[in-house]
C-alpha positions, 0 to 999 in steps of 0.5 A: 661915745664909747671911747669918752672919758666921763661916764656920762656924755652929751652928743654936741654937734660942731658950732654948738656952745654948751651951756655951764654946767648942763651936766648937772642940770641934765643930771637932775633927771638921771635915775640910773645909767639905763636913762637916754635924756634929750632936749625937746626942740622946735616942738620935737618930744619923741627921741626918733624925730628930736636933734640928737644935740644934746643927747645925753648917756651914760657910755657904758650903757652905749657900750651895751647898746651898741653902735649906731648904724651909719649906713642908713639915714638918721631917722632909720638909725635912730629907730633901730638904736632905739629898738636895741637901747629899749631891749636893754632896758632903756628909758627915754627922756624929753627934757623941756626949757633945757637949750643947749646954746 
């Protein structure tokens, strides 16, 4: 993420096929670079339990955040990122009726 090209990224898992132009419909909800949007799938609203495809930020705001911890499994990640990310001023987004393939 922090090495990407584009100011705002997905996290795609392999075999996923985006979707035209989510970009832009991801983007809808963005207010500003602090904002964290995923999809809600299979009923999972809260960023901790929700599939990280789909995951969409701003690189510079990851820079800030920091990477994540690949010593320890997802859910313990997840958590500590997001403890960082909310220090830093981030705000989590569920977006509904968004799939990604």
């Amino acid at each position: 993420m922090k090495n990407a090209p584009a100011d705002w990224n997905f996290v795609v898992v392999a075999g996923t096929i985006l979707r035209k132009d989510m970009h832009i419909r991801f983007g809808r909800f963005v207010e500003k670079d602090t904002d964290i949007l995923f999809p809600v799938a299979e009923g999972k609203y809260n960023f901790i339990d929700a599939t990280i495809n789909g995951l969409f930020m701003h690189k510079d705001m990851f820079k800030q955040v920091g990477d994540w911890d690949t010593n320890t499994s997802l859910e313990l990640c997840k958590t500590l990122w997001a403890g960082y990310a909310v220090e830093k001023g981030c705000k989590f987004k569920a977006i509904t009726n968004m799939k990604i393939c």
